[in-house]
C-alpha atoms as a printed R data frame, in Angstrom:
    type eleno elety resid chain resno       x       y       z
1   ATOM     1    CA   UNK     A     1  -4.435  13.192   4.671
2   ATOM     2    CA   UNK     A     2  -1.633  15.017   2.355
3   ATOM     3    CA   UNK     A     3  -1.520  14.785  -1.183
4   ATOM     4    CA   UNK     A     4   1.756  13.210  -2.075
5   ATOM     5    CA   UNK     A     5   1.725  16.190  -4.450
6   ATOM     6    CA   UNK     A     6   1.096  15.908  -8.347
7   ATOM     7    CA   UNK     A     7   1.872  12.116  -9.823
8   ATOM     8    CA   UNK     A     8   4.340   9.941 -10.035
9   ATOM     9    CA   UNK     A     9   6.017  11.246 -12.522
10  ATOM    10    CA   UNK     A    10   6.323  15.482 -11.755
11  ATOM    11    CA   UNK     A    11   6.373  15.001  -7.596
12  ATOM    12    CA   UNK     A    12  10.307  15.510  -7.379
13  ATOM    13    CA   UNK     A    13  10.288  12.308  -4.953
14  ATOM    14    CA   UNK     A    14   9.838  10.150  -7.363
15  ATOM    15    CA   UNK     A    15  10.333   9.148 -11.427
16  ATOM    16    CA   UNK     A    16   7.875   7.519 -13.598
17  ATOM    17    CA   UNK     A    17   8.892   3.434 -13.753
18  ATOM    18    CA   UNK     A    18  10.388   1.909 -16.766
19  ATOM    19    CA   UNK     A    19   7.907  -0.537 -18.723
20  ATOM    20    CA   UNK     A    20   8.532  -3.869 -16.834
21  ATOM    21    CA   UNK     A    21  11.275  -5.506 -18.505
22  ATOM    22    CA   UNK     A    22  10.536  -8.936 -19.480
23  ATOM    23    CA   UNK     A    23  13.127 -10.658 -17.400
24  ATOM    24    CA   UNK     A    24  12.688  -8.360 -14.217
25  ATOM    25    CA   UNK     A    25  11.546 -10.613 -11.306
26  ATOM    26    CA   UNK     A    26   7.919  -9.597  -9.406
27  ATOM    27    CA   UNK     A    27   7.175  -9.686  -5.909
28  ATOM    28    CA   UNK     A    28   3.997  -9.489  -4.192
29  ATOM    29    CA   UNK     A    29   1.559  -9.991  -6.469
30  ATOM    30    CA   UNK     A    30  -2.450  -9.638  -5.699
31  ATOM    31    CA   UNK     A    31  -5.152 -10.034  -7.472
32  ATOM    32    CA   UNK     A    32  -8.211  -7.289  -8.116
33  ATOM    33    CA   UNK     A    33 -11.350  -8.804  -6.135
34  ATOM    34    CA   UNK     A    34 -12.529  -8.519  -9.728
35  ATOM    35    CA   UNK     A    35  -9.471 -10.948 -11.123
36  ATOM    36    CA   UNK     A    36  -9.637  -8.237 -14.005
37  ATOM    37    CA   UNK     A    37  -5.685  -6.797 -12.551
38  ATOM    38    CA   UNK     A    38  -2.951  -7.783 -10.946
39  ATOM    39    CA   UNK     A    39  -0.524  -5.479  -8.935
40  ATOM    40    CA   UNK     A    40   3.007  -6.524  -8.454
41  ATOM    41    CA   UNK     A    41   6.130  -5.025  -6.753
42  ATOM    42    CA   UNK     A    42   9.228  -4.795  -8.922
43  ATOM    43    CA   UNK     A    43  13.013  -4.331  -8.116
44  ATOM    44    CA   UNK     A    44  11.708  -3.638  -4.171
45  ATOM    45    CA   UNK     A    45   9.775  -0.349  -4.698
46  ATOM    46    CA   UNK     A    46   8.041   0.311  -7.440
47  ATOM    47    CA   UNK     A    47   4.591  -1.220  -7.697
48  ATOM    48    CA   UNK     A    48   2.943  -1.767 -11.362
49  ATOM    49    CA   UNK     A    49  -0.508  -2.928 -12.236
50  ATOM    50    CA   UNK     A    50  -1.175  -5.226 -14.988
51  ATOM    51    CA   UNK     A    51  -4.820  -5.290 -16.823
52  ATOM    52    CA   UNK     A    52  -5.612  -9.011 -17.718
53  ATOM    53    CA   UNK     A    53  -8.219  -8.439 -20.302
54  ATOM    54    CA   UNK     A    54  -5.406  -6.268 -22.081
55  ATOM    55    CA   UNK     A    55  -2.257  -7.763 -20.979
56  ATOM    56    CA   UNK     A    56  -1.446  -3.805 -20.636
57  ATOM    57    CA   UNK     A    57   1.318  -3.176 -17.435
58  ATOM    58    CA   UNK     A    58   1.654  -0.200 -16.250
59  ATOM    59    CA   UNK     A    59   3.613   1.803 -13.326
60  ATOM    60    CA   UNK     A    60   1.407   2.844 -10.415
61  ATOM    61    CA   UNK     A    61   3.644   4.205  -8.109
62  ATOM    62    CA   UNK     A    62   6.599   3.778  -5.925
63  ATOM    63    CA   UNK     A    63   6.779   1.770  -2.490
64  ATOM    64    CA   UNK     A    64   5.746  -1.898  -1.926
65  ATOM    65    CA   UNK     A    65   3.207  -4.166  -0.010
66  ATOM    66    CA   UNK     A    66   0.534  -2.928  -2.140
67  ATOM    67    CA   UNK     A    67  -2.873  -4.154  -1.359
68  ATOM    68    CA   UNK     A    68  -6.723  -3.755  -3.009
69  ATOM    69    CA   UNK     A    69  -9.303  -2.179  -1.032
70  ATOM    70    CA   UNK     A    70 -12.208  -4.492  -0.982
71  ATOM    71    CA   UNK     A    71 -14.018  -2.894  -3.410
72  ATOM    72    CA   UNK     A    72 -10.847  -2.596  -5.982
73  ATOM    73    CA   UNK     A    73 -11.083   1.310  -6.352
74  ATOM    74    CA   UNK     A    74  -8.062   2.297  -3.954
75  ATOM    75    CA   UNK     A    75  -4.218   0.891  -3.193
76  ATOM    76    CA   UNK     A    76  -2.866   0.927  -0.032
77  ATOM    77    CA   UNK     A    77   0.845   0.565   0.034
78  ATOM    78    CA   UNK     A    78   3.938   0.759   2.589
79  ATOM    79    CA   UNK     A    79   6.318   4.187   1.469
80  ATOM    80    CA   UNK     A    80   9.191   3.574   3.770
81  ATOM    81    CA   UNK     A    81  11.868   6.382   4.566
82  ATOM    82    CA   UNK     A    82  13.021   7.940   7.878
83  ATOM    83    CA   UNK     A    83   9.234   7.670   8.633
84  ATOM    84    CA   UNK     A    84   7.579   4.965   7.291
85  ATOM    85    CA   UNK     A    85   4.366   6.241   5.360
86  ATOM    86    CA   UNK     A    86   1.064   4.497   4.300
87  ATOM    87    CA   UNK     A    87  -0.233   5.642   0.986
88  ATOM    88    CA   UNK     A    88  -2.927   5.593  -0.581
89  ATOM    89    CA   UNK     A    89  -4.046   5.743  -4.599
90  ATOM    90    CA   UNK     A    90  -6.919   5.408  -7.050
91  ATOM    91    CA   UNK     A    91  -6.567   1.979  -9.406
92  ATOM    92    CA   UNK     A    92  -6.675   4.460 -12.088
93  ATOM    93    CA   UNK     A    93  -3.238   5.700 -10.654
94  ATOM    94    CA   UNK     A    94  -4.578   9.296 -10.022
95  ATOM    95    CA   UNK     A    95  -5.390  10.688  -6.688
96  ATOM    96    CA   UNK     A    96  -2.253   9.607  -4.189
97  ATOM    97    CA   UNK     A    97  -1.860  10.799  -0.929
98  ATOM    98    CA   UNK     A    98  -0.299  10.136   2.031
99  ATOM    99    CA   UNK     A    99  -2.749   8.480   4.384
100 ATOM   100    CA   UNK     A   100  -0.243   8.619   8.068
101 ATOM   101    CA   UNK     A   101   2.882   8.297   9.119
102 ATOM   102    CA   UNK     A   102   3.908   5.396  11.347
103 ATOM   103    CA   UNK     A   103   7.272   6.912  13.018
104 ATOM   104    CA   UNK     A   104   8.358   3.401  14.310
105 ATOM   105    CA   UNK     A   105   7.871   1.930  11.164
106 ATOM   106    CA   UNK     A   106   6.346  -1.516  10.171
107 ATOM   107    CA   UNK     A   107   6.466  -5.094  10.699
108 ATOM   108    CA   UNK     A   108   4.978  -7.410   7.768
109 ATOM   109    CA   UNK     A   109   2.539  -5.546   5.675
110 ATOM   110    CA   UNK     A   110  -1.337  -3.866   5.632
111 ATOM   111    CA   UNK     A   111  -4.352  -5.186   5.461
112 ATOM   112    CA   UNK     A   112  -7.804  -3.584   5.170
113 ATOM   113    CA   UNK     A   113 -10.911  -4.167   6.872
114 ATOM   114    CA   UNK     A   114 -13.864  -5.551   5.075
115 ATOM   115    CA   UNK     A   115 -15.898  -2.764   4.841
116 ATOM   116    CA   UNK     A   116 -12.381  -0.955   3.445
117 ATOM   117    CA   UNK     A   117 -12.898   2.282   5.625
118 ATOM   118    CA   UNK     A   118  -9.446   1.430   7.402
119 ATOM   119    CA   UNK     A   119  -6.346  -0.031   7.463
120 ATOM   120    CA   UNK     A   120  -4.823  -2.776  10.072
121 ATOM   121    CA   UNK     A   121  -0.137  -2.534  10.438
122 ATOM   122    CA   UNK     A   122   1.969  -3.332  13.051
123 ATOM   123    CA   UNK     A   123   4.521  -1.138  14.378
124 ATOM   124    CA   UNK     A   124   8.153  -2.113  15.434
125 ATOM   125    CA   UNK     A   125   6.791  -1.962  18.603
126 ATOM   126    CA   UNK     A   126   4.607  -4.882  17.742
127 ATOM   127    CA   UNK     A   127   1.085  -2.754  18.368
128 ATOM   128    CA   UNK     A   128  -1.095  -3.434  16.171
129 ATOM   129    CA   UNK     A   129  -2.407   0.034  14.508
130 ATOM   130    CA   UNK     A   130  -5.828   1.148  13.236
131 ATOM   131    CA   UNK     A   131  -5.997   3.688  10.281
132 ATOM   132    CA   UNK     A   132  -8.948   5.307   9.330
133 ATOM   133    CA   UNK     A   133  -8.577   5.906   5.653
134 ATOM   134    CA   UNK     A   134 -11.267   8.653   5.410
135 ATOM   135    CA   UNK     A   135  -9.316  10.796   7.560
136 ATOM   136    CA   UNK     A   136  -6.080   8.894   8.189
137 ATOM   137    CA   UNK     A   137  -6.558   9.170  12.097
138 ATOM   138    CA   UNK     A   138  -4.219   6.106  13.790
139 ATOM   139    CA   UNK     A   139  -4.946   4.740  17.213
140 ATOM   140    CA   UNK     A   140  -4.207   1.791  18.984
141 ATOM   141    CA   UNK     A   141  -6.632  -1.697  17.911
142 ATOM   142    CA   UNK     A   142  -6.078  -2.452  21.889
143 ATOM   143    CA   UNK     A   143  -5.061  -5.770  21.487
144 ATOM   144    CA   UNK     A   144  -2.329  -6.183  24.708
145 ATOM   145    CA   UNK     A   145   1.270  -7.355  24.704
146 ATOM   146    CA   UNK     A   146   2.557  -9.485  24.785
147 ATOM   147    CA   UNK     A   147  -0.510 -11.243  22.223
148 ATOM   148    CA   UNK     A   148   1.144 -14.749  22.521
149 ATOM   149    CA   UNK     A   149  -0.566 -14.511  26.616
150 ATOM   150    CA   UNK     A   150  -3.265 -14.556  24.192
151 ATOM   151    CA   UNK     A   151  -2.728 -17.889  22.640
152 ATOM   152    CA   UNK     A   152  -4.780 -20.946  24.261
């Protein structure tokens, strides 16, 4: 795993996000497996987190298909670019890194495993990948193609 380098705001990628204007229109929105936050995608890429008890937003970081880790500590999210990236960030909004790069890119969005020690994509390819988010290792989950032979 790489550290995405500094936050959000001094990286050189990427900018600090506006406070969420009140007419913006959300995307994606999931709960905190506590219900205490929300996250929600804004204007395609930059992903905010808003803190019910409070009603305080604020920007997390930049990409989209943001999802809780089961035990709401960590955010996984989709960084696209000429290599599509999974990332990887403390609720707090400290600690991002980039997890792996998926060269083919994605189809859909990410979803962890129960125990939250990886995450589940599929490539362009359609192969469903397994990252290890301790180390950020991918391989193959070794389901075969095509998966609807699959289907009874």
């Amino acid at each position: 795993m790489v550290p995405f380098g500094g936050d959000a705001a001094d990286d050189g990628l990427h900018q600090r996000g506006p406070p969420v204007p009140a007419r913006l229109s959300t995307e994606h929105p999931r709960w905190a497996p506590d219900a205490r936050a929300l996250l929600f995608v804004t204007g395609t890429t930059r992903i905010y987190l808003l803190e019910v008890p409070s009603g305080r937003v604020r920007f997390l970081t930049h990409g989209h298909d943001p999802e809780w880790s089961p035990d709401g500590r960590l955010v996984a999210f989709i960084h696209p670019g000429p290599e599509w990236q999974l990332g990887l960030i403390q609720a707090d909004g400290s600690g991002r890194t980039l997890l792996a790069r998926i060269p083919l890119g994605l189809r859909g969005g990410l979803t962890w495993d129960p125990r939250g020690h990886a995450l589940y994509v599929v490539d362009r390819a359609g192969q469903t990948l397994v990252v290890d988010v301790r180390d950020g290792k991918v391989r193959s989950a070794g389901i075969p193609l095509p998966v609807e032979l699959l289907v009874c």
